[in-house]
N, C-alpha and C positions, 0 to 999 in steps of 0.2 A: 528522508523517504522519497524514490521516487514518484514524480506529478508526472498525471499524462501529460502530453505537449511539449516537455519541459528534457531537454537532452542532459543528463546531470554529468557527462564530461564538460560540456560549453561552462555548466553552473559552476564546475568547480578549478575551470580556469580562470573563471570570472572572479571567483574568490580568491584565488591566489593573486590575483594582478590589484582589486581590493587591498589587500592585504601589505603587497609590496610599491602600492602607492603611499604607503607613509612609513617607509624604508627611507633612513638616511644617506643612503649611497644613492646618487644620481644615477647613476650605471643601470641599478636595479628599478629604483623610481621612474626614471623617464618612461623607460619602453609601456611600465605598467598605466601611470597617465595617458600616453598615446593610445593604448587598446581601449582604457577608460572611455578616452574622448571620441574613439570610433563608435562605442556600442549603440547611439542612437541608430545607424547605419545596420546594426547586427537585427534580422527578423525574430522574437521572443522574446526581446534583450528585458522589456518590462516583467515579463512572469520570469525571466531567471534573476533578476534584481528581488523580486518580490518572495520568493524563495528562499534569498538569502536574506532577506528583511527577518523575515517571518519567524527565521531557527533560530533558536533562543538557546544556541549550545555553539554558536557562530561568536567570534572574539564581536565585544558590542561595539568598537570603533569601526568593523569592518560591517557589522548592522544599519550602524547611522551614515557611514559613508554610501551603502546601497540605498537607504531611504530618500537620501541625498540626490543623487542621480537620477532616481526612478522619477522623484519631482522635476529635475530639469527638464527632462525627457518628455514627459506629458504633459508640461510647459509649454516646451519647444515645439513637440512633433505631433501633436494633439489635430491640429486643424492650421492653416496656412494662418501666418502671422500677419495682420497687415495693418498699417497707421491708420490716424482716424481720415487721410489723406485716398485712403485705399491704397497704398505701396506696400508691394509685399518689402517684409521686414528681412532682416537678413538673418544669418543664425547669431545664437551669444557669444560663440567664441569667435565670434568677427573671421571667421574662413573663408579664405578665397578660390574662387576656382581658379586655375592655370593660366587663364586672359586676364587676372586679376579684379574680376566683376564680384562683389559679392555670393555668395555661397547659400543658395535656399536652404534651411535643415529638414531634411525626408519626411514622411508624415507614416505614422502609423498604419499598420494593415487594419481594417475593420476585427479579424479575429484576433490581434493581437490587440486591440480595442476593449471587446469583450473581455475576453481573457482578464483581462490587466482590472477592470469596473468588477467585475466578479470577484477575483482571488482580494483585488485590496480592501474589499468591503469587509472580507472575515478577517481577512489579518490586523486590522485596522480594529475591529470590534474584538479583537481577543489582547492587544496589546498593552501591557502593562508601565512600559516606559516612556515617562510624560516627552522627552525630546523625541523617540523616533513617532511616537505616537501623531505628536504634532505634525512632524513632517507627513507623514503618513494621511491626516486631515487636510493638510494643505494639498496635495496631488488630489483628495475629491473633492477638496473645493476648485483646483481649477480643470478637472473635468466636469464639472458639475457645470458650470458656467458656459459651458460648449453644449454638453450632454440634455441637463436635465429641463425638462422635464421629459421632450419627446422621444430622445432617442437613451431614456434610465428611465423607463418607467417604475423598474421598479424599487426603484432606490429609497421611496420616500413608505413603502408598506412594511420593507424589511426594517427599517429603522423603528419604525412604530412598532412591528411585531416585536422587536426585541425592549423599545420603555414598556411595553403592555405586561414583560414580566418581571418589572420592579417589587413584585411583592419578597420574589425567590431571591434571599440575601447570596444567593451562589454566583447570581444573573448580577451585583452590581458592578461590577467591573464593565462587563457588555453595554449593560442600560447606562453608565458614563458616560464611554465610548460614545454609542450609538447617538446620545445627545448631544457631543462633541460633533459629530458629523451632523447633526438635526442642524444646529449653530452652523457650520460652516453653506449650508444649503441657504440657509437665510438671508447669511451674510450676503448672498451673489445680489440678492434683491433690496437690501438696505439702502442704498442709495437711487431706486430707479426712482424714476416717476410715476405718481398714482397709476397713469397709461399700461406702465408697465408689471404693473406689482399681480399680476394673474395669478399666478403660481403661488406666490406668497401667501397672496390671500388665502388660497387652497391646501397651504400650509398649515395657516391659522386653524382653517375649520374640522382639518383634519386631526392635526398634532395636539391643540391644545386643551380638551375632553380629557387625554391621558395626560397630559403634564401636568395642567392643573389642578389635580387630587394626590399627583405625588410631589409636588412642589408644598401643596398644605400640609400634608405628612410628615415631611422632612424638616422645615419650618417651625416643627410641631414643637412641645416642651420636651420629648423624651428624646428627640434625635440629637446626641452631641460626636456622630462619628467624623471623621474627615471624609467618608465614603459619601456622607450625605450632605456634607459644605461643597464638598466637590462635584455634585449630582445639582445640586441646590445651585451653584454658581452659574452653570448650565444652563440652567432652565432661567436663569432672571438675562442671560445674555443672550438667549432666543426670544426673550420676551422685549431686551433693548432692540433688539435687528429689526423685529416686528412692528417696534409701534415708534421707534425715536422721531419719523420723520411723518408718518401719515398711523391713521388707525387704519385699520384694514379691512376693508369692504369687501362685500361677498363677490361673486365671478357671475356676468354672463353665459351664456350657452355655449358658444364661441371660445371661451376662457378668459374672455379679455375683463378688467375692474369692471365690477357692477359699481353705480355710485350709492347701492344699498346698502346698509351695515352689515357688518359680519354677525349674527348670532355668536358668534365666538368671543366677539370682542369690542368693536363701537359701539357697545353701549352703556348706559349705568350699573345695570343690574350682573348684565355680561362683565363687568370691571370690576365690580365691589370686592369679589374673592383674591384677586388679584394684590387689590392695594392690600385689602388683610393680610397675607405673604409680606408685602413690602413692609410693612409695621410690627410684625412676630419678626422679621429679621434683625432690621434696626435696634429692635428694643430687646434681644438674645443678650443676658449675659455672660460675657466673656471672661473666667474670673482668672485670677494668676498662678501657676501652675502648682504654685505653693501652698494653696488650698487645697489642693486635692480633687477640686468640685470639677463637677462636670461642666463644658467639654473639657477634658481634662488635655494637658500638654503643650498647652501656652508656651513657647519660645522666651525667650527674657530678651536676645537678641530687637535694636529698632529692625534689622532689616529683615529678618530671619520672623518677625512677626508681619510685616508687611504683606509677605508671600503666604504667610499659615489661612488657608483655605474659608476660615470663618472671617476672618477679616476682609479678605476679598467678598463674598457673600454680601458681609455689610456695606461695602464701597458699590457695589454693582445696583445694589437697593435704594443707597441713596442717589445715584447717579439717575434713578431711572425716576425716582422723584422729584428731583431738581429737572428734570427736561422736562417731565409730563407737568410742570408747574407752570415753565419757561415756554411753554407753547398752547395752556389753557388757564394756563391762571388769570390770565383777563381777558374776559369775553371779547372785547370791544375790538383786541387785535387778532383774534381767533378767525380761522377762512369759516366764510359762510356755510358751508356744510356740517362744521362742529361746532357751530357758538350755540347751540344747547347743552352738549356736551360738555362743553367751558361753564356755560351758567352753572352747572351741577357742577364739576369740579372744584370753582373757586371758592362756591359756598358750603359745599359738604366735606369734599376729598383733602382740598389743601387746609382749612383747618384742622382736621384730625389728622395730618400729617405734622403739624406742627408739634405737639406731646413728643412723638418719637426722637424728633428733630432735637428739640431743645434737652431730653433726657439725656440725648449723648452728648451732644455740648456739653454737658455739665459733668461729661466724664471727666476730663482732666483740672476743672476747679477742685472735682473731689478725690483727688488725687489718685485716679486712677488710670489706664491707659488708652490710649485713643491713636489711631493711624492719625496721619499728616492728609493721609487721601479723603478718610471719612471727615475729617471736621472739615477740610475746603470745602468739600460738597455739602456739609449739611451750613456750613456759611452762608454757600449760595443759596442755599433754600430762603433761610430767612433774609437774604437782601430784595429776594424776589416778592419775599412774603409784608413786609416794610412797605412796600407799595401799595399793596392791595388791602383795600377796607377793612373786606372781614376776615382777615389773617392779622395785621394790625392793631384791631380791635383785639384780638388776644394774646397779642406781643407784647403791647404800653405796659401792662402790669411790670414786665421781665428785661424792659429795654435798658433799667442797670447793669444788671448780672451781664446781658449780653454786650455791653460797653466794655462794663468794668473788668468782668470776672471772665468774662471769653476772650474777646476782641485783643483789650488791652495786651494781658499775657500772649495770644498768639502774633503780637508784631513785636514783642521785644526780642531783642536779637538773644539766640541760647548760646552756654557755652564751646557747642560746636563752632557755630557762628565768630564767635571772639578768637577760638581757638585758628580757624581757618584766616581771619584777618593777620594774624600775629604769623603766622607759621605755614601759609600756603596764598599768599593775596592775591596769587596768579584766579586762583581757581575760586577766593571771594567776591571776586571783582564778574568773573561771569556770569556767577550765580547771580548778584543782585542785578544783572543787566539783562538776564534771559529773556527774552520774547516768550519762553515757555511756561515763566513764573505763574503765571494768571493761570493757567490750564492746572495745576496741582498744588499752588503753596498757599497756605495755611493763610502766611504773612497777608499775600496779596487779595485776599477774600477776606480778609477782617478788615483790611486799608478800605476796601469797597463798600462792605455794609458800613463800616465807621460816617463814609463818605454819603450814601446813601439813607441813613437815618438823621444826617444834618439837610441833607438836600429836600425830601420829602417830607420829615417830620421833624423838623427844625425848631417848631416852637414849643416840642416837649423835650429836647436832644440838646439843643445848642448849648444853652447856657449851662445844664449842669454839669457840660460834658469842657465847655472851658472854664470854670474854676476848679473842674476836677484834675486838669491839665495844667492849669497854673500853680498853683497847691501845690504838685509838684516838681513844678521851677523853683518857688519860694521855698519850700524844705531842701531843697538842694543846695542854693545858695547859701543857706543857714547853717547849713552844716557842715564842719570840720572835712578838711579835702580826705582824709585815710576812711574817713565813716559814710563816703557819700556812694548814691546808688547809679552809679553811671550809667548801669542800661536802664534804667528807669526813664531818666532823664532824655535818653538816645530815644525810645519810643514815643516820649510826651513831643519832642520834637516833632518826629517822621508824622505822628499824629497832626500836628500843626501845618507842616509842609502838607500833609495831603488836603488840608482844606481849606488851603491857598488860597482856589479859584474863589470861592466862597469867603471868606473872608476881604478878600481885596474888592469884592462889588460891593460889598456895606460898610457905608460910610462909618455907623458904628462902631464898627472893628477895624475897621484899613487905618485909622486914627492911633489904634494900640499899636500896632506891629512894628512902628519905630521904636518905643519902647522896647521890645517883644525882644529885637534884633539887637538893641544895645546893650540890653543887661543879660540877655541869656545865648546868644549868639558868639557876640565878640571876645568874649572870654575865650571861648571853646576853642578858636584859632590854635590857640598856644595854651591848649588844654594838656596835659600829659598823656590823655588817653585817646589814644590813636582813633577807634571808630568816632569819639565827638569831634576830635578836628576834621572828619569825615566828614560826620553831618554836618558841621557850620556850612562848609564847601555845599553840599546839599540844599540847604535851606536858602543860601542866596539865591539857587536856580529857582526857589519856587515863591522868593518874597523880592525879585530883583527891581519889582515895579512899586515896592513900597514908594509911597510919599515921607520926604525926609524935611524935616523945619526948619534944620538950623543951615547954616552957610554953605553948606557942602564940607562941610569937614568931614561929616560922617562916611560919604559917596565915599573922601580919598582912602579914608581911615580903613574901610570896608576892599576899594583894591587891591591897596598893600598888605593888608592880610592875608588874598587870595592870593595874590603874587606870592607872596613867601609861602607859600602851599604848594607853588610848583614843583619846589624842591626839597616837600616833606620828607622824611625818610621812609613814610612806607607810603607804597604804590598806590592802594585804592583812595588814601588823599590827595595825592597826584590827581588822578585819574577825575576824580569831582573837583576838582580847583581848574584844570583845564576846560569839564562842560563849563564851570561857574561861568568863567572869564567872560563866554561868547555873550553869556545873560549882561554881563554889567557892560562892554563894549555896548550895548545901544543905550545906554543912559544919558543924558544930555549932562555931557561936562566930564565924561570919563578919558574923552580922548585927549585931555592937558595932562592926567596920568600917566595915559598909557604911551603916546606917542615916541617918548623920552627913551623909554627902554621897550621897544618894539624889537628892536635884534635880539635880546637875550631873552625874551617871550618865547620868540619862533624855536631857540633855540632849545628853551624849555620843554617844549611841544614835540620836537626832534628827539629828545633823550627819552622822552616817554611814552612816543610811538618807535622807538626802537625797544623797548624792553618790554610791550603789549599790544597786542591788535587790540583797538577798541576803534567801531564807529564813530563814537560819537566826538570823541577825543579831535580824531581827523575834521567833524564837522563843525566843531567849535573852530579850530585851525582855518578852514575854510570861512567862518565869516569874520574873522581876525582878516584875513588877505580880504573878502570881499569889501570890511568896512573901510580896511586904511587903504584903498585901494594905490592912489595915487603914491602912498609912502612907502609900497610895496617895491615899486620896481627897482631899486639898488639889490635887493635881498631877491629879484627873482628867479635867476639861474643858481642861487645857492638852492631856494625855493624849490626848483621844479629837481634838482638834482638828489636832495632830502625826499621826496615826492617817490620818485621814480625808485631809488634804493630801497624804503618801505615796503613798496608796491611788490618789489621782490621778494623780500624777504615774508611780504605777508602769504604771496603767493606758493614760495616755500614751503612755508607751513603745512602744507598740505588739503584735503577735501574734507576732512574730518574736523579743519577747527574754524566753526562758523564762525567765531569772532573776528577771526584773522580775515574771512573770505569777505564779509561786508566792510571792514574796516580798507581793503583791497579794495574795492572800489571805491569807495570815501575818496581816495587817496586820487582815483583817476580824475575823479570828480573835483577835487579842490587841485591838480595840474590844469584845467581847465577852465577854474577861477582865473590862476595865476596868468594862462596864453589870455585871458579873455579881457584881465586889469591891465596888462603892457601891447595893448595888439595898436595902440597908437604910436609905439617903438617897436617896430618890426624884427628890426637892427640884433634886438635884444635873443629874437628865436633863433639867430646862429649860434648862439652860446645853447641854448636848450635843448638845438634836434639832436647830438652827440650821446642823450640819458634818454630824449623819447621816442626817439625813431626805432632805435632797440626793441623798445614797449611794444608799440602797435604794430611790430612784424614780428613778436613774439605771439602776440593774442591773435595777430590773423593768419599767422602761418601754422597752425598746430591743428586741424584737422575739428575743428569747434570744439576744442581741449579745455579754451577760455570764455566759451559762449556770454559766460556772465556780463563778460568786462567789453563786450563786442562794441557795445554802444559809445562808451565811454570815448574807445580807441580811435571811432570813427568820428566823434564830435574832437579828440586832440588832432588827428589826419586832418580837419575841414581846416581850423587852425592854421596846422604848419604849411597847409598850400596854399591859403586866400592870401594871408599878408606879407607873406616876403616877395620879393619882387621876380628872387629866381629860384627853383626848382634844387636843391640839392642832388647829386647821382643817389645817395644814400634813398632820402625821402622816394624815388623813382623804385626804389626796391619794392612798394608798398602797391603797386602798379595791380602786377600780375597776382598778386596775392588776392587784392580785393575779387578778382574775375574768379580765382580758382575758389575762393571763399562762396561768393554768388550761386557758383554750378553743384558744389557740393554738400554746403552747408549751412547759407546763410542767406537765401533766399527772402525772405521774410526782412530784412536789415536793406533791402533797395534802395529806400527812400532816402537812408541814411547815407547809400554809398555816392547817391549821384552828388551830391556839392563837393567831394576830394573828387571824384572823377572829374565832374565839369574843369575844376583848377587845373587840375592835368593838362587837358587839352590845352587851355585858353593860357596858361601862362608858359605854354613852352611845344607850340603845334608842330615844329619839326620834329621836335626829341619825341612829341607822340605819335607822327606818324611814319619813323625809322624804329621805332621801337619794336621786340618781337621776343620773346622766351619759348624754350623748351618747356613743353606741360611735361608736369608731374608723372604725368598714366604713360607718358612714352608716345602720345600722337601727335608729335611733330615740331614744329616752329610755328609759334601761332606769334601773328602780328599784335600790336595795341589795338591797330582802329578795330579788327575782326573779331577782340575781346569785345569791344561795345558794342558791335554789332551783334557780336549774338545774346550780349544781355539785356539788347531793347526784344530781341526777339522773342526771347524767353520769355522777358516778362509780359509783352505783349498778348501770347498766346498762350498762356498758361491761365486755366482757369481760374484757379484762386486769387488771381490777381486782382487788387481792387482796381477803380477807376482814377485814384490819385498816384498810383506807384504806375500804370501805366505811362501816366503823363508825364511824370519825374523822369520815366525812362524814353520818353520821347524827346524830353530837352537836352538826353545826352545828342540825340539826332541833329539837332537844332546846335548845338554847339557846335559840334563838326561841319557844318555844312557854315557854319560862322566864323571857326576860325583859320579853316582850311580852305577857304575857297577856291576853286580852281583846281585843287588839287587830289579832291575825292571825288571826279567826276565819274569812274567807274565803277563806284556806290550808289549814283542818285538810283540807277532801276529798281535798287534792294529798298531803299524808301519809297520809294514811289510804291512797289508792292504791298510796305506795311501799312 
C-alpha cells in the first residue's frame, strides 16, 4: 500500500536490488550491493527500508536484509560519530574520498528523522518475527541513545499506553513488543552513573505501577502460556537494567538524580512485590512434556530447552537474585546510602530467597531437569549465602546435600564430556580452559562454593567432606580395574586439587598429601583412562609444592611420569603435562632431571604447539627457557625459529580463535625470553633476525591489523638494535614503518618506540641521516631525521600526551644533537622552538 512520503517506484527498486544482493551471479550481485551501499546517501532511504521491513508478503530474507540496513544506517548517519577523543569517526565501510582522506557517512534529514522514530515504533510493535523483530529494537535502541528523552518525548507514553492494555489477550503480542523496546530504553542507562541515571529513574517511577501488577499476573499459578514467559522474561530484564548497578532514586526538578528514593523502588516495602515475582518464578514447576501438565510443551532437546521461554524466565530470576545478594547481602560492604536497605535485605530477603534456591538445586538430585544456567546461578547464591550469618544459619542443616548430592554431581565430568575428550580433544581442551567457564558452568560454581564452605565454614565442612573424598580413593583402589568408577575418582581428585591452597597452609594435611600423591596419583600416569592420566598431569600443577620425606626418589619418579605425558597419545594429556612441567622445574633438585634431556623437552613443546594454540602451553615453555636459561643458548635460533613459525600459524588461525590469538603472543613473549637469556652473545641475533625481522614488519606494517602483538614487536625491535653492534639493511626496514605506525595508528605505543629509535640513530648516524622513503599517502620523499622531528612534535603538542612520553620524545632530540653533531646544525631553530 502506498505511504505518504514514500516514492513506491524507488521502494520497489529497492526491493529488487534487496533481492538480487543474494543472487549468486556476481554480475547480478555486485551492482545490487553497490546501490545497497549508496542508499545511506539516498534522502527516505530509512522509511522505504522500513516499508519493506514492515510487508509481511515481502520474501523474509529480503525483510531481514532491509532491517539490517535500516540499523546500519541509523547507526551510522543518526548524529556525527566521534571517538571518545572527539575525532570524527569515519564511515564503516572504510570509504575514501578521491584525496584518499577518510570518507564522513552523511547524516540524516531531521524529517527523515521523524519519519523513520515514528513509522519504526509501530512496525516494531506489530512484528511477530523474533530476528527482524530484534533488529528492528536495536535501531531504537540506538536512536534512543542519541534521541531520548528530549528530542522522543514521546516514546516512553506510547510504550506504556500500549503495557497499560495487557489485560486485551489480542494486545499481547504489542504489550511484548512494547516491553522489548521498554528493555531496550533502559538498557541506554544501565551502565551510567548514579549522575547520570535521570531518566531511568523517571523510568522507574513511570513504567513500573503497570508492570508490576502484570509481572504478579503472569508469575501467577494459572499463567502457563509462552506469551506470558515471554512477556514475564521482559519485565525481569527491565527490572535487571533498572536496579543491577544502583536502585533508583527519584529526579530533581532539573531531571538530574535526586539522591531520594524512588517511591517506585529503593525501598522495603517498594521491593517486597517484587522479590514475591522472583520466588513464584523460581519455584514454577516445569514438568516433562510427557505429563501432559501445564505449562505444557517442554522440549526433550538440552538445547532446545535452554532457549524455551520459561527457562529463561527462571535464569533471569535467579540472575537478579544472585546480584541483588552480591551487592546487599553484606551491609558492611554496602555504599552508605543503602546499608539500611542491605540490613533489611540480609536479614529478611536473602533468607527467604534461600527455600527457592535450594528447591531447584534439588531438581536434578531428584531426577529431574534443570538448565546448566539456572543451577550456576542459583550455586552462586548459596556461595554468597555460606558467608553470611543469617543465610548460613539456615544452610548448616543442608550443607551435605549441597556437598554431596549438588556440588559433587555437578563437577563430575558427564558423558558429553568423556565423549568430547575421546573424539573431539581440540574442542575439550578449550572448554576446560575458557576464561568464560566461571560466567555459565555449573562445574565452575560448585568447584567455588566447594571451596568456599571449606574457607569460611571449615570446621563444619572440612573434615566430612575429606573422608567423604577419601572413601572414595580407597573404594576405588579396592576395586577390580572393569567395576571401577572413573569419574568418580576424576571429580574426588579435581575436588582435592581445588583445595590445594588450603590444604598445603595446614600443617595437618600438607603431612598427608605425600601420601595422597603416591597412592592415588602415580598410578593414574599409566592409568588406561585417558581423562585420569589428565588429571594426574593436573593435580601436580596444584600439589607441586608438596613436602616429600624420602630421598628424592619420589621428585624423580613424579618428572619421568610427566615427561612421558608429553607424548601421551591424546592431546589434552599433552596439554596438562606441558602446564605440569613449568610447576616441578622450580623444585629444588628437578634440574639433575631435567637438564639431561632439555632438547627433546623443547621439542616436545614444539609438536604440541604445533598441533594447538594454547597459552599456557607457550608459558610453561617460556619458563623452561627462562629457568635453564644459560643452557638455553645452543637451542636458541632453533628456539626463536619454532617461536616465530607458531607465531604464524597461530596468527593464521584467524580473529575468531581466541586460543590461538593469546597463545600468539605467548609466543612473542617467550622469543623475548630467548633475545633476553643470549643478549650476552649478540653474535647469536644474526642467526635469529632472518625468522624475526619478518615478525615485526609484519605486525607494524599492516595498518594496526596486529595491534595486539604491537608491544611485544617493539620490546623484540628494542632487542634486535641494542646488542649487535651493526645495524642489518633488513632490520633498517623497520625504520619508516615505526614513523608511519606513530602518525596513523599507534600513537599511544611512543614510549615504547623511542629505545629502537634511539638504537637507530646512535648505532648507525650516517645510515640515519642519508636515509629517506616514499610515504605511503603519496607525499613525497620524507628523510629519517624529519620522521623524528616531527614525532617529537606531535607528541609534544598533542594534548593527550602525558608528561613522561613527552620527555621520551625529547630524548629522541637529545640523541641526534649527540650523535650527529655538527651535522644537524640546520635543526637546532626547530629545537630551539620546541
Amino acid at each position: 500500500m502506498a505511504e505518504q512520503g514514500v516514492d513506491m517506484t524507488q521502494v520497489e527498486a529497492l526491493h529488487v536490488a534487496l533481492q538480487q544482493s543474494f543472487s549468486p551471479d556476481a554480475s547480478v550481485r555486485d551492482p545490487a550491493e553497490a546501490s545497497i551501499k549508496h542508499l545511506k546517501f539516498v534522502p527516505g532511504a530509512t522509511r522505504m527500508l522500513l516499508h519493506i521491513t514492515e510487508e509481511k508478503q515481502v520474501q523474509y530474507e529480503v525483510r531481514q536484509a532491509a532491517a539490517i540496513q535500516l540499523k546500519n544506517i541509523c547507526r551510522e548517519c543518526w548524529v556525527e560519530r566521534v571517538s571518545y577523543l572527539g575525532i570524527t569517526l569515519p564511515a564503516f565501510d572504510g570509504a575514501t574520498n578521491p584525496d584518499g582522506t577518510p570518507q564522513k557517512p552523511p547524516l540524516l534529514s531531521e524529517e527523515d528523522k521523524l519519519a523513520a522514530k515514528s513509522k519504526l515504533l509501530d512496525c516494531l510493535l506489530s512484528e511477530s518475527d523474533k530476528s527482524i523483530r530484534d533488529l528492528m529494537a536495536e535501531t531504537l535502541h540506538s536512536i534512543a541513545v542519541h534521541d531520548f528523552p528530549d528530542r522522543w518525548p514521546d516514546l516512553l507514553p506510547v510504550l506504556l499506553g500500549v503495557v497499560a492494555q495487557n489485560a486485551d489477550p489480542a494486545q499481547a503480542l504489542r504489550v511484548h513488543n512494547s516491553l522489548l523496546s521498554l528493555r531496550k530504553v533502559c538498557k541506554r542507562y544501565e551502565y551510567k552513573s548514579r549522575e547520570q541515571r535521570g531518566p531511568l529513574n523517571q523510568i522507574v517511577m513511570q513504567s513500573f505501577p503497570l508492570v508490576l501488577p502484570l509481572a504478579q499476573r503472569l508469575s501467577g499459578p494459572d499463567e502457563h502460556s509462552l506469551e506470558a514467559a515471554m512477556m514475564l522474561k521482559q519485565i525481569l530484564k527491565i527490572f535487571w537494567s533498572s536496579t543491577q548497578f544502583y536502585l533508583p532514586n527519584g529526579n530533581n526538578t532539573d531531571g538530574t538524580a535526586s539522591s531520594q528514593p524512588s517511591p517506585a523502588l529503593a525501598n522495603p516495602d517498594a521491593m517486597e512485590p517484587w522479590f514475591e515475582v522472583l520466588k513464584k518464578v523460581l519455584t514454577k514447576p516445569l514438568p516433562e512434556a510427557s505429563t501432559g501438565l501445564e505449562p505444557k510443551g517442554q522440549p526433550t532437546s538440552k538445547d532446545e530447552r535452554n532457549a524455551w521461554p520459561w527457562w529463561k524466565v527462571k535464569k533471569w530470576a535467579a540472575q537478579i537474585m544472585t546480584r541483588l545478594f552480591s551487592r546487599y547481602g553484606i551491609p558492611n560492604y554496602a555504599e552508605d546510602e543503602v546499608k539500611e536497605f542491605a540490613k533489611y535485605f540480609s536479614q529478611n530477603v536473602a533468607p527467604s530467597f534461600l527455600g527457592p534456591v535450594c528447591e531447584t538445586l534439588n531438581l536434578r538430585p531428584s531426577g529431574q531437569f534443570c538448565t546448566d544456567r539456572v543451577v550456576h546461578l542459583c550455586l552462586n547464591f548459596v556461595d554468597l549465602a555460606v558467608e553470611l550469618a543469617p543465610t548460613y544459619k539456615l544452610l548448616k542443616p543442608h550443607m551435605d546435600f549441597l556437598l554431596y548430592k549438588v556440588c559433587f554431581p555437578a563437577m563430575c565430568l558427564t558423558a558429553e564430556d568423556v565423549d568430547e575428550f575421546e573424539n573431539d580433544p581440540h574442542e575439550f581442551v578449550h572448554k576446560q580452559n575458557s576464561p568464560l567457564a566461571d560466567f555459565y558452568d555449573p562445574r565452575m560454581s560448585a568447584i567455588t562454593l566447594v571451596t568456599s564452605a571449606v574457607k569460611y565454614r571449615g570446621q563444619d565442612t572440612m573434615q566430612p567432606l575429606l573422608v567423604f573424598l577419601t572413601e572414595i580413593l580407597q573404594r576405588y583402589n579396592a576395586t577390580e580395574e572393569a567395576a571401577r568408577n572413573h569419574i568418580e575418582k576424576d571429580c574426588a581428585l579435581l575436588t582435592f586439587g581445588s583445595l590445594s591452597d588450603i590444604l598445603l597452609k595446614k600443617k595437618q594435611y600438607a603431612s598427608e598429601l605425600e601420601g595422597l600423591m603416591v597412592t592415588s596419583v602415580f598410578p593414574d600416569f599409566n592409568s588406561p583412562v585417558g581423562f585420569l592420566r589428565c588429571r594426574a598431569c593436573w593435580m601436580v600443577q596444584r600439589f607441586s609444592e608438596t613436602p616429600w620425606s624420602d630421598d628424592g626418589t619420589h621428585l624423580r619418579n613424579l618428572i619421568q611420569l610427566v615427561l612421558q605425558r608429553l607424548s601421551d597419545p591424546d592431546l589434552p594429556v599433552q596439554i596438562e603435562a606441558s602446564k605440569a612441567l613449568r610447576f616441578l622445574i622450580e623444585v629444588e633438585g628437578a634440574d639433575v632431571t631435567l637438564l639431561p634431556v632439555l632438547p627433546q623437552i623443547l621439542n616436545e613443546y614444539f609438536r604440541i604447539m604445533n598441533e594447538i594454540g594454547n597459552d599456557e602451553v607457550v608459558a610453561a615453555l617460556q619458563v623452561i627457557i627462562d629457568t635453564f636459561g644459560e643452557h638455553i643458548e645452543p637451542h636458541a635460533i632453533a628456539l626463536v625459529t619454532q617461536l616465530s613459525t607458531a607465531f604464524k600459524n597461530y596468527v593464521d588461525a584467524g580473529e575468531d580463535d581466541d586460543d590461538a590469538a593469546m597463545a600468539a603472543a605467548q609466543c612473542l613473549e617467550c622469543i623475548n625470553t630467548v633475545l633476553k637469556g643470549t643478549c650476552e652473545h649478540p653474535e647469536l641475533y644474526k642467526g635469529m633476525e632472518p625468522h624475526l625481522v619478518p615478525l615485526v614488519l609484519q605486525i607494524l606494517g599492516h595498518d594496526g591489523e596486529y595491534l595486539e602483538y604491537v608491544e611485544f614487536a617493539l620490546d623484540t625491535l628494542t632487542f634486535l638494535t641494542y646488542f649487535p653492534l651493526q645495524l642489518s639493511p633488513q632490520l633498517w626496514e623497520a625504520f619508516p614503518l615505526l614513523y608511519v605506525a606513530f602518525e596513523n595508528w599507534a600513537f599511544d605505543y611512543m614510549i615504547l618506540m623511542t629505545p629502537p629509535l634511539n638504537n637507530f640513530i646512535s648505532k648507525d648516524p650516517q645510515k640515519f641521516l642519508a636515509g629517506s622513503v616514499e610515504t605511503p599517502e603519496g607525499g613525497g620523499n620524507v628523510k629519517y631525521i624529519d620522521m623524528i622531528f616531527n614525532i617529537v612534535s606531535k607528541t609534544v603538542q598533542e594534548d593527550r600526551s602525558s608528561e613522561s612520553e613527552q620527555r621520551k620524545a625529547l630524548s629522541l632530540y637529545m640523541s641526534v644533537l649527540h650523535n650527529c653533531t655538527g651535522q644537524v646544525d640546520n635543526y637546532l631553530p626547530i629545537v630551539n622552538d620546541i
